[in-house]
VOBA-834016 format. One line per field, with one value per residue: residue number from 0; residue in three letters; x, y, z of N, C-alpha, C in turn. Coordinates in nm, 2 decimals. Layout:
BEGIN
nr	c(NUM,...) .
rest	c(ALA,...) .
n.px	c(X,...) .
n.py	c(Y,...) .
n.pz	c(Z,...) .
ca.px	c(X,...) .
ca.py	c(Y,...) .
ca.pz	c(Z,...) .
c.px	c(X,...) .
c.py	c(Y,...) .
c.pz	c(Z,...) .
***
This chain:
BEGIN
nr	c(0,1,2,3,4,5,6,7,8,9,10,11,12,13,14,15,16,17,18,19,20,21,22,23,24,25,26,27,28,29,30,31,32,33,34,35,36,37,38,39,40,41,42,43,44,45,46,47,48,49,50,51,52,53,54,55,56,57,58,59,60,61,62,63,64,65,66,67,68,69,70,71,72,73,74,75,76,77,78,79,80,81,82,83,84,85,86,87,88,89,90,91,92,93,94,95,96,97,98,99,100,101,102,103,104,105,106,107,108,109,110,111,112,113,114,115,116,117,118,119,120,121,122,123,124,125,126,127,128,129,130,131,132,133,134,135,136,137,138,139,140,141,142,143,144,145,146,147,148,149,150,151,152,153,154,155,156,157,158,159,160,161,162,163,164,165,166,167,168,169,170,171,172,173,174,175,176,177,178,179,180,181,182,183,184,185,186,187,188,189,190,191,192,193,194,195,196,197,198,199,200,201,202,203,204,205,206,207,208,209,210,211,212,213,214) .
rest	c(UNK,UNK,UNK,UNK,UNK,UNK,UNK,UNK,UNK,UNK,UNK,UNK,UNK,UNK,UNK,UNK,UNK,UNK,UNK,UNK,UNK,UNK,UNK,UNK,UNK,UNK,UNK,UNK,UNK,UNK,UNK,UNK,UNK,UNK,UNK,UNK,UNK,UNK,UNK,UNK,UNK,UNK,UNK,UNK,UNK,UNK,UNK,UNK,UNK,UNK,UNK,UNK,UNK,UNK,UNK,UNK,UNK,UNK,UNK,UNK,UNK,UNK,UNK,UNK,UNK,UNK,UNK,UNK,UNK,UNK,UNK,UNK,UNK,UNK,UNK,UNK,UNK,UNK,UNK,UNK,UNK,UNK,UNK,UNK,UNK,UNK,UNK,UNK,UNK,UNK,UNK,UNK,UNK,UNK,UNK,UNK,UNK,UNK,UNK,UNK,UNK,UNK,UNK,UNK,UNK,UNK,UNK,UNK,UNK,UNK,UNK,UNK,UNK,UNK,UNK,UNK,UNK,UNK,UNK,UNK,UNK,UNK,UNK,UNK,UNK,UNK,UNK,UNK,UNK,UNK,UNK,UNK,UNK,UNK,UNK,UNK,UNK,UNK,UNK,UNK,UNK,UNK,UNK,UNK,UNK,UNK,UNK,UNK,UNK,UNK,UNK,UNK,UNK,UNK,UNK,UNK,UNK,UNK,UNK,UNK,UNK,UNK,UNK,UNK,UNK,UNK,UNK,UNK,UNK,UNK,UNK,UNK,UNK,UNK,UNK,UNK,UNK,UNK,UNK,UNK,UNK,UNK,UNK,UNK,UNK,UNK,UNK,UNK,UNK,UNK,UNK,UNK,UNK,UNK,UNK,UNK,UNK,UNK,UNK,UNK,UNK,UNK,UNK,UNK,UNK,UNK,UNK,UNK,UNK,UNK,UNK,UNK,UNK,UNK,UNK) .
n.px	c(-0.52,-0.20,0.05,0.30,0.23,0.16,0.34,0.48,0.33,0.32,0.54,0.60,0.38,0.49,0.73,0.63,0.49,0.77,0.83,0.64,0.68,0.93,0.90,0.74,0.89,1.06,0.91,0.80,1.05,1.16,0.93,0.69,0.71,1.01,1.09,1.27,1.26,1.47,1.58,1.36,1.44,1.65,1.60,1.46,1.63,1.66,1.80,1.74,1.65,1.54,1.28,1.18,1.03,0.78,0.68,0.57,0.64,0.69,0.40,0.28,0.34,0.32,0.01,-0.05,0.01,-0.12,-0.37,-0.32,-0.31,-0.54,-0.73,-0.64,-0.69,-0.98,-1.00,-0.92,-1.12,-1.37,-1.31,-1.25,-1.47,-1.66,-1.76,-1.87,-2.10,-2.39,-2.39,-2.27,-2.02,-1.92,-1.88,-1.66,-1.43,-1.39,-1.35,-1.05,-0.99,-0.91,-0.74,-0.56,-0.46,-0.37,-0.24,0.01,0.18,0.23,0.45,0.47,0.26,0.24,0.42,0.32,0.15,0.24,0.19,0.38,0.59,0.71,0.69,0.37,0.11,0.00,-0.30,-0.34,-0.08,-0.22,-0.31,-0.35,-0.35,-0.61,-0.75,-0.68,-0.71,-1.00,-1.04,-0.93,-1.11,-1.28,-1.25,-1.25,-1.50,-1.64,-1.56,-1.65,-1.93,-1.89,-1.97,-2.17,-2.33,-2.28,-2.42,-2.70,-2.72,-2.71,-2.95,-3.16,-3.14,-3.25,-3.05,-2.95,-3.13,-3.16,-3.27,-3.18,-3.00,-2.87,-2.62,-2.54,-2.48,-2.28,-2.10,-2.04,-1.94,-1.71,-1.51,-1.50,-1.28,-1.10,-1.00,-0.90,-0.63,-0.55,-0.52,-0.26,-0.14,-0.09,0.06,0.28,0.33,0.24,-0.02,-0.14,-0.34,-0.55,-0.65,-0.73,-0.93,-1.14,-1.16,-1.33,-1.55,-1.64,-1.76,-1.89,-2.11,-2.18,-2.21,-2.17,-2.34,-2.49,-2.75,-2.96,-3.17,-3.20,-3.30) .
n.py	c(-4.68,-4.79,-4.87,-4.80,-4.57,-4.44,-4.38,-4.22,-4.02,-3.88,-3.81,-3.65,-3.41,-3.33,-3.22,-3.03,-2.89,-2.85,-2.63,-2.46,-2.37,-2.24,-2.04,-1.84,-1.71,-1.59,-1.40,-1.22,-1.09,-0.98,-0.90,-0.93,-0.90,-0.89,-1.15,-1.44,-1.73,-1.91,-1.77,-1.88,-2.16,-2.16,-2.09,-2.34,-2.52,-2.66,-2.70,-2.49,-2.62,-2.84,-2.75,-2.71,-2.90,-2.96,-2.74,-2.48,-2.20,-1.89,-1.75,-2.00,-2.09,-1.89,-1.87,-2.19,-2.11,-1.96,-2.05,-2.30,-2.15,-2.04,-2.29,-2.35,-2.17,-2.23,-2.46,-2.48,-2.25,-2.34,-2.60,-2.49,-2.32,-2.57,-2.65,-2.44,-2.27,-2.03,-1.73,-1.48,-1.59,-1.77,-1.61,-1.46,-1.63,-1.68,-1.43,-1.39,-1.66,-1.58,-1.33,-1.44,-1.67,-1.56,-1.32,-1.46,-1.47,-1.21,-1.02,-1.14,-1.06,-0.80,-0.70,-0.83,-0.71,-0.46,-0.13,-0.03,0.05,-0.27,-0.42,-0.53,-0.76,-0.83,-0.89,-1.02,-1.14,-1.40,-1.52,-1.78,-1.94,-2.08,-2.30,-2.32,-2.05,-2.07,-2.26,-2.11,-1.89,-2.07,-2.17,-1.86,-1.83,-2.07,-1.94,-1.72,-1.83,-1.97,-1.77,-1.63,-1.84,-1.79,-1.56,-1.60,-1.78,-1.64,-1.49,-1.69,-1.68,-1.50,-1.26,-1.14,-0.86,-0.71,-0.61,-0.65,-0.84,-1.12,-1.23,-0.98,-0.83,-1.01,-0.94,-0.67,-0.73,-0.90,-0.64,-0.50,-0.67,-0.68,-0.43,-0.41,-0.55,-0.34,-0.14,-0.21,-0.27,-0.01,0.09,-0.05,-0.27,-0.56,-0.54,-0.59,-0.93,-0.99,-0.77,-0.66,-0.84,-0.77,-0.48,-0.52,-0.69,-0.52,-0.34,-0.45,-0.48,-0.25,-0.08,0.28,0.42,0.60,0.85,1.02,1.04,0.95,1.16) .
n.pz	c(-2.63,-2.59,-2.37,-2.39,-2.52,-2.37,-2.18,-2.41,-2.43,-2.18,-2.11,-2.30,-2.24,-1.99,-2.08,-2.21,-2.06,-1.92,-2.10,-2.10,-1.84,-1.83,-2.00,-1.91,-1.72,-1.92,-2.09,-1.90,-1.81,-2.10,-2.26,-2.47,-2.77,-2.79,-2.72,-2.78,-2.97,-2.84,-2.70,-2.51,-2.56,-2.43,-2.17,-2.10,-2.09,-2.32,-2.70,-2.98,-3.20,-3.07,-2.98,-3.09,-3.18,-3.03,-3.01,-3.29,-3.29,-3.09,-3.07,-3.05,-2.82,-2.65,-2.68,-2.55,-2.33,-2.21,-2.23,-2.10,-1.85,-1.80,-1.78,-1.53,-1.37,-1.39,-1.32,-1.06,-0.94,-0.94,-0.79,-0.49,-0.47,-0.46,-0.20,-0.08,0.08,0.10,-0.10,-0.05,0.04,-0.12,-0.33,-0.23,-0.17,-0.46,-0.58,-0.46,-0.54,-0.83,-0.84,-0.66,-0.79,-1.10,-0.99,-0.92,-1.13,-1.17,-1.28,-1.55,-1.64,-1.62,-1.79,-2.03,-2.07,-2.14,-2.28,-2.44,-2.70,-2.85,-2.65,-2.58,-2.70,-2.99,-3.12,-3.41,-3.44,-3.36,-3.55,-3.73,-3.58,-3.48,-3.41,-3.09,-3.03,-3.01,-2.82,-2.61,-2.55,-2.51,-2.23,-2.17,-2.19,-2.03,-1.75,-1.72,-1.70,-1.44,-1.31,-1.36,-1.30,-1.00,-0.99,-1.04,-0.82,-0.59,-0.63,-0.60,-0.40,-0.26,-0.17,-0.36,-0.51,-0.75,-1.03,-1.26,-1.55,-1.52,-1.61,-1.67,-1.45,-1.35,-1.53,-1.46,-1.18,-1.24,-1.38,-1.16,-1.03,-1.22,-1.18,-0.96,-1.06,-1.23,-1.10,-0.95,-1.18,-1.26,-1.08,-1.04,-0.92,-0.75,-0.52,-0.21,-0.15,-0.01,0.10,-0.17,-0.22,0.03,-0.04,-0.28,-0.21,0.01,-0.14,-0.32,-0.11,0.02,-0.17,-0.32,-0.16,-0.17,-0.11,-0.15,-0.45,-0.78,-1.06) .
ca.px	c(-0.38,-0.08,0.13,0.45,0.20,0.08,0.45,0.53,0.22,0.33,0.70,0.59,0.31,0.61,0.83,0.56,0.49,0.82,0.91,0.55,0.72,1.04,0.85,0.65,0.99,1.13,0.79,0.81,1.16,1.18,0.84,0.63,0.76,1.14,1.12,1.30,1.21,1.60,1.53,1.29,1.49,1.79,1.57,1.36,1.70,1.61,1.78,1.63,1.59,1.46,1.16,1.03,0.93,0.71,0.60,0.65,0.71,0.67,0.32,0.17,0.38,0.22,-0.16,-0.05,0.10,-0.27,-0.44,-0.28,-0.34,-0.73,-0.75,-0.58,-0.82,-1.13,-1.05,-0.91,-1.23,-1.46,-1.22,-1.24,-1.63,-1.72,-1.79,-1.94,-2.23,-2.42,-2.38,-2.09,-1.92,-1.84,-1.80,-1.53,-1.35,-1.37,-1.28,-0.97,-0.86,-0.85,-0.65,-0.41,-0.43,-0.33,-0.11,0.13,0.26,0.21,0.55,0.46,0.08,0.25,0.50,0.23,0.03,0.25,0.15,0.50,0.66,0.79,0.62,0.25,0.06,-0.11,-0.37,-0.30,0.01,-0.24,-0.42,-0.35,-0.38,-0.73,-0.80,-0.62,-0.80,-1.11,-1.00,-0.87,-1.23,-1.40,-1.21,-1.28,-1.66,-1.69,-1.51,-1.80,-2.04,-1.89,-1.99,-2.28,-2.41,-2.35,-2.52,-2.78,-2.74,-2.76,-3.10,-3.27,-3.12,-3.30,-2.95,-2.93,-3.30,-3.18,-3.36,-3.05,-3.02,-2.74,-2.50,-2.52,-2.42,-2.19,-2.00,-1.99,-1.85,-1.59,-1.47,-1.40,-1.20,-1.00,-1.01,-0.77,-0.54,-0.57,-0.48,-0.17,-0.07,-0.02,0.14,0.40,0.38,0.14,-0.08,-0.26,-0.47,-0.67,-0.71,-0.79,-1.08,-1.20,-1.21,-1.44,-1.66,-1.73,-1.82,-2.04,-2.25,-2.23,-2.23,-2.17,-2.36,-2.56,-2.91,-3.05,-3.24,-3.16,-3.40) .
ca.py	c(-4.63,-4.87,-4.83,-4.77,-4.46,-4.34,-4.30,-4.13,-3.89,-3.83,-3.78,-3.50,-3.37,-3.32,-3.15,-2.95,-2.79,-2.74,-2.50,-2.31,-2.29,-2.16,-1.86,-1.76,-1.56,-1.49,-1.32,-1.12,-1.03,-0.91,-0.86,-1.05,-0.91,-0.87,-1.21,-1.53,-1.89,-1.92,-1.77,-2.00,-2.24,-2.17,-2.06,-2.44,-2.65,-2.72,-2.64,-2.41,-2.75,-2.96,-2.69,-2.71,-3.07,-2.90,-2.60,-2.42,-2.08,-1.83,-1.75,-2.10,-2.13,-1.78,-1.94,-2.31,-2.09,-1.86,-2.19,-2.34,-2.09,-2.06,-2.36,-2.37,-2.12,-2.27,-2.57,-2.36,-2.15,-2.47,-2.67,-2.37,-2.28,-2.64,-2.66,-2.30,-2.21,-1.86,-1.65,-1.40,-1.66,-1.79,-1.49,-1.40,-1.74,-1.70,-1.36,-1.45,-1.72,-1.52,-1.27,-1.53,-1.76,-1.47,-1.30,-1.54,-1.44,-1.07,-1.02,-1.21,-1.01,-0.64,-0.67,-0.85,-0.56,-0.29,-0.07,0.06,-0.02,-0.36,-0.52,-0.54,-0.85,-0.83,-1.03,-1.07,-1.25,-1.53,-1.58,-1.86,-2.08,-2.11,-2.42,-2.27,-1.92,-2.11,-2.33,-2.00,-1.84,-2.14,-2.11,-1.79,-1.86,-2.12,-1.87,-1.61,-1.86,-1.98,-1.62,-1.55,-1.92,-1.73,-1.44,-1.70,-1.86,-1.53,-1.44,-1.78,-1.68,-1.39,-1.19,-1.02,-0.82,-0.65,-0.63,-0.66,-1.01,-1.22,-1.20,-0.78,-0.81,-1.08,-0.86,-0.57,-0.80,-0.90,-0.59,-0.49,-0.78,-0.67,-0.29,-0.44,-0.55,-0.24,-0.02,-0.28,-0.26,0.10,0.11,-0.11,-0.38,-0.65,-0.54,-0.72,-1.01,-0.96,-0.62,-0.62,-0.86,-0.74,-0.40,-0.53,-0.74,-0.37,-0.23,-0.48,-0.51,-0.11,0.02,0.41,0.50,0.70,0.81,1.10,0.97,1.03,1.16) .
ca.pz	c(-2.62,-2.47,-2.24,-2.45,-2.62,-2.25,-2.13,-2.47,-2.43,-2.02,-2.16,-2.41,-2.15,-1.93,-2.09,-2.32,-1.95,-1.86,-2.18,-2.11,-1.73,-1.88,-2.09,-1.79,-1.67,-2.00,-2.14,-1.79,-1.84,-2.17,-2.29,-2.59,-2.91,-2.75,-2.65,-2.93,-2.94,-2.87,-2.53,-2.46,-2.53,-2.35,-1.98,-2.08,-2.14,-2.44,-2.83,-3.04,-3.32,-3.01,-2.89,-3.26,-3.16,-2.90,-3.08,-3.38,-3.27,-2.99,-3.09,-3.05,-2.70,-2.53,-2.64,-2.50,-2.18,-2.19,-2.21,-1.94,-1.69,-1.77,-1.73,-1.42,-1.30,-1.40,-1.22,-0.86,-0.88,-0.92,-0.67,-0.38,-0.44,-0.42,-0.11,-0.04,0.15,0.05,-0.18,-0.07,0.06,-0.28,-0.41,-0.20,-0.22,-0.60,-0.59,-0.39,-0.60,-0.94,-0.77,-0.66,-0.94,-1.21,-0.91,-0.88,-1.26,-1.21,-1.37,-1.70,-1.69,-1.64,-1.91,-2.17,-2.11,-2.11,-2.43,-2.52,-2.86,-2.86,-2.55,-2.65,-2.78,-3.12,-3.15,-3.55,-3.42,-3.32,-3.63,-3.76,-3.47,-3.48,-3.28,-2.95,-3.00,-3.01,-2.69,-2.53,-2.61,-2.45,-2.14,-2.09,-2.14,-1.89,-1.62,-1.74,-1.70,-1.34,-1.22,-1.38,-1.20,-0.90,-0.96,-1.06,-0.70,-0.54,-0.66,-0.59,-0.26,-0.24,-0.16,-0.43,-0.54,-0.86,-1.17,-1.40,-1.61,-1.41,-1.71,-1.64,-1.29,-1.33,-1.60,-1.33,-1.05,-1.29,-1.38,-0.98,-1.01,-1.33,-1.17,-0.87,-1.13,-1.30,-1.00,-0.95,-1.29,-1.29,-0.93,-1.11,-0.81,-0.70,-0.37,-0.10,-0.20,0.12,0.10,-0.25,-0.16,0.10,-0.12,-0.37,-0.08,0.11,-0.23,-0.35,0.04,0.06,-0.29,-0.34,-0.01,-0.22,-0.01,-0.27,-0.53,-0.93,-1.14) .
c.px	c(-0.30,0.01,0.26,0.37,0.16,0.22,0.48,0.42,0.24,0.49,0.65,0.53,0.43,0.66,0.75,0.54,0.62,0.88,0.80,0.59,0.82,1.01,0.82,0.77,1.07,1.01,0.80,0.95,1.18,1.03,0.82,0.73,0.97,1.18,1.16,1.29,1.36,1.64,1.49,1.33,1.59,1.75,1.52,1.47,1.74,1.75,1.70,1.55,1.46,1.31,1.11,0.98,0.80,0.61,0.66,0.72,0.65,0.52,0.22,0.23,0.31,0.09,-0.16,-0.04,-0.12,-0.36,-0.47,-0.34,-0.48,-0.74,-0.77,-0.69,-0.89,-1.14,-0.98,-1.03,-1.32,-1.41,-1.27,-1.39,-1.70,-1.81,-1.84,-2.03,-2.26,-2.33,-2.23,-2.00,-1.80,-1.83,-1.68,-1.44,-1.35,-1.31,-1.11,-0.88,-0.84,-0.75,-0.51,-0.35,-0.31,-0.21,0.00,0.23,0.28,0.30,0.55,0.33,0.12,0.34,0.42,0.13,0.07,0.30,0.27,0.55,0.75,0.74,0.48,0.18,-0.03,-0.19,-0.35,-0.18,-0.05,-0.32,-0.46,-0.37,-0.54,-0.79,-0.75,-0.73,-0.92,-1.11,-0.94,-1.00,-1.35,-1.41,-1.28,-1.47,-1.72,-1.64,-1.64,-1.91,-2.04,-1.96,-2.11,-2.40,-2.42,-2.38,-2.66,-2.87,-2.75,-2.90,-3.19,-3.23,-3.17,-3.14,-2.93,-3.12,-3.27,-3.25,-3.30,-3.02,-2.87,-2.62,-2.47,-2.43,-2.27,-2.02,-1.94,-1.89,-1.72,-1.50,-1.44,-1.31,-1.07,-0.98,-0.90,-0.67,-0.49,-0.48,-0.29,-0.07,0.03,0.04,0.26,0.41,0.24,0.11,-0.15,-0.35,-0.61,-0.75,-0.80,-0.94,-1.16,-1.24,-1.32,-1.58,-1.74,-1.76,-1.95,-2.15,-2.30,-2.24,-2.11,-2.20,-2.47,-2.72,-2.98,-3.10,-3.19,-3.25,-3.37) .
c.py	c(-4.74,-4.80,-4.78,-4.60,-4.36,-4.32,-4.23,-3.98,-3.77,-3.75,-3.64,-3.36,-3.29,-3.22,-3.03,-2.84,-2.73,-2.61,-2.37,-2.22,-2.19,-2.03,-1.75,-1.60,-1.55,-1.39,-1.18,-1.08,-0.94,-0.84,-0.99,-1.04,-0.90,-1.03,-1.32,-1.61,-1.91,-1.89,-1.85,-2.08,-2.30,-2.14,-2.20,-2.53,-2.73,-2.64,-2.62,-2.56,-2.84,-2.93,-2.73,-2.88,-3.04,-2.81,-2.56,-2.27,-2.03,-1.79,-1.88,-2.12,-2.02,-1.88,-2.02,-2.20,-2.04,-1.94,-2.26,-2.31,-2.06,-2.14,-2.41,-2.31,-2.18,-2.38,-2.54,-2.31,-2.26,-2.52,-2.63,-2.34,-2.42,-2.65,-2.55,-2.27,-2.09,-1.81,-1.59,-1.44,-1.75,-1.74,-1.43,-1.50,-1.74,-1.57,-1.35,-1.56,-1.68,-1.44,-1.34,-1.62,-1.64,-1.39,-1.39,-1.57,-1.30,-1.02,-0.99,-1.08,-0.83,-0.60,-0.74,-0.77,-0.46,-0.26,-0.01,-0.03,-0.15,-0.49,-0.60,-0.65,-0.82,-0.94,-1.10,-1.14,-1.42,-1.62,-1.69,-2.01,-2.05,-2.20,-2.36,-2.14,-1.96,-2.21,-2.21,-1.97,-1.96,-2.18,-2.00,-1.76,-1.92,-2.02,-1.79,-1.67,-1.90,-1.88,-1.61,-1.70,-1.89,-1.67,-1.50,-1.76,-1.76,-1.43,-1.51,-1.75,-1.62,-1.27,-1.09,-0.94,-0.74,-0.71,-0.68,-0.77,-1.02,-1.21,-1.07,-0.77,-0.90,-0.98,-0.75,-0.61,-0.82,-0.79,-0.48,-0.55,-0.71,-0.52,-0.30,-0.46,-0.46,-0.12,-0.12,-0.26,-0.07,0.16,0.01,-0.25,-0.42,-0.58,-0.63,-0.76,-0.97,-0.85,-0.58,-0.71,-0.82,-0.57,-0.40,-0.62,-0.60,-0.30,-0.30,-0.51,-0.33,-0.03,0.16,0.48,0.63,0.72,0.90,1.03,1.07,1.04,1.13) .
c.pz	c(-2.53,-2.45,-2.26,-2.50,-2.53,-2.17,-2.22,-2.47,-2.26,-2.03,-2.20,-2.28,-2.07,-1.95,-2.19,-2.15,-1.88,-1.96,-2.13,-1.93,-1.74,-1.93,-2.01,-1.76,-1.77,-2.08,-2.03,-1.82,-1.98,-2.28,-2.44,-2.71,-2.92,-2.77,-2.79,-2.85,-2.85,-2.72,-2.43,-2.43,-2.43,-2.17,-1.99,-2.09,-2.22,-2.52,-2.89,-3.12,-3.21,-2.97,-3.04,-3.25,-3.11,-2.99,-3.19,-3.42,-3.09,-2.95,-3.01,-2.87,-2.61,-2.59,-2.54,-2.36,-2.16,-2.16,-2.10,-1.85,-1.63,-1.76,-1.59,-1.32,-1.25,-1.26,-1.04,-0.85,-0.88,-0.75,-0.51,-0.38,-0.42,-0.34,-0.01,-0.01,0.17,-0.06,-0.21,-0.04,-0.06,-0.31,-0.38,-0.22,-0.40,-0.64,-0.56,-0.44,-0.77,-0.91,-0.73,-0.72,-1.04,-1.16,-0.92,-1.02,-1.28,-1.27,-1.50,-1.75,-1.70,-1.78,-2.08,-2.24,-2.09,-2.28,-2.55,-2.63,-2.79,-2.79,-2.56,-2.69,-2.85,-3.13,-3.29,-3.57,-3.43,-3.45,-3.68,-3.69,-3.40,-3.38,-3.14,-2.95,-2.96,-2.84,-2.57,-2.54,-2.47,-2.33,-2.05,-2.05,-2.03,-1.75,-1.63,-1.67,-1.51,-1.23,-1.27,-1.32,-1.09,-0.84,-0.92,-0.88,-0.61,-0.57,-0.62,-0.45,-0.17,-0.15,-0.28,-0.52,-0.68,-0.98,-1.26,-1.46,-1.57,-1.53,-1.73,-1.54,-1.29,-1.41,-1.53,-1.21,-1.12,-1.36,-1.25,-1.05,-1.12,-1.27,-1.07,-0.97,-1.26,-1.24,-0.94,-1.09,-1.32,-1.18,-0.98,-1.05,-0.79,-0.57,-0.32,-0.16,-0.12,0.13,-0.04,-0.29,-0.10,0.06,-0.18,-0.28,-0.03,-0.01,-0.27,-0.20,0.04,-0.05,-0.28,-0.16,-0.03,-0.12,-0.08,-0.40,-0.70,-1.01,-1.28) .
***
């Protein structure tokens, strides 16, 4: 690639991120299926003719945006556990930065997921964009797999003693995780990051509390 093709690729790059920044708060404002290219256009600066350079609809712009932000993740929760020593120590720094990664759109995430006529995302919207579903898909695998390496790293640690195969447990930890933004979602408002760490921390060190035995 020359140099005339790596400013035109940094140009596009550019401005391809600021339309998926522009959606972020019109997706949250008016919801998915509410929401027109035209919109898009007009919060990103853009004309409608100029975005179809970019994209070809509203469809392929939520994936690219969904894309984005896993991505974004993947490489914060990497980034932030790097340099982690033990077990729950990564776990809470990882827990900690999904929470404030995906926080800091909660807006965009309550109104994509809220069930009423109109708002909603169909997945049969996305069908046709195959390659992204498949790149959204492999995303969310590596995040799976981030967690279930340190279930992995909690066993060789002797920290964790369960029986349960590391991709069991890992699926339980991450549904805490999605259980704060759950209890958020239907309180209407974002709550404490801290608190909602330090939630899922005292649950997984103390469990239930259970001391009777289940036959």
């Amino acid at each position: 690639m020359n140099s005339k093709e790596e400013r035109e690729l940094a140009v596009r790059k550019s401005k391809t991120n600021l339309i998926l920044d522009a959606s972020i708060g019109v997706f949250a404002r008016l919801g998915y299926h509410a929401t027109r290219l035209e919109d898009i256009a007009d919060a990103a600066g853009f004309s409608k003719t100029a975005l179809y350079y970019y994209f070809k609809d509203k469809e392929e712009i939520f994936l690219n945006l969904c894309i984005r932000e896993h991505e974004r993740l993947l490489e914060e929760v990497r980034k932030n556990t790097a340099t982690c020593s033990g077990f729950l120590y990564s776990l809470k720094v990882m827990i900690r930065t999904v929470l404030s990664v995906f926080g800091e759109h909660f807006p965009f995430l309550i109104n994509v997921s809220n069930p009423g006529v109109g708002k909603s995302v169909i997945p049969a919207d996305f069908h046709k964009y195959h390659e992204e579903i498949e790149k959204f898909r492999n995303f969310r695998i590596a995040m799976e797999k981030e967690m279930v390496d340190l279930v992995d790293k909690g066993k060789a640690d002797g920290k964790i003693s369960s029986s349960m195969e590391s991709v069991e447990i890992a699926g339980h930890l991450e549904a805490l995780i999605k259980g704060i933004f759950q209890r958020w979602y239907l309180k209407g408002s974002m709550g404490d990051i801290e608190e909602g760490v330090e939630s899922i921390m005292s649950f997984i060190s103390n469990g239930l509390g259970i001391k009777e035995s289940v036959s």
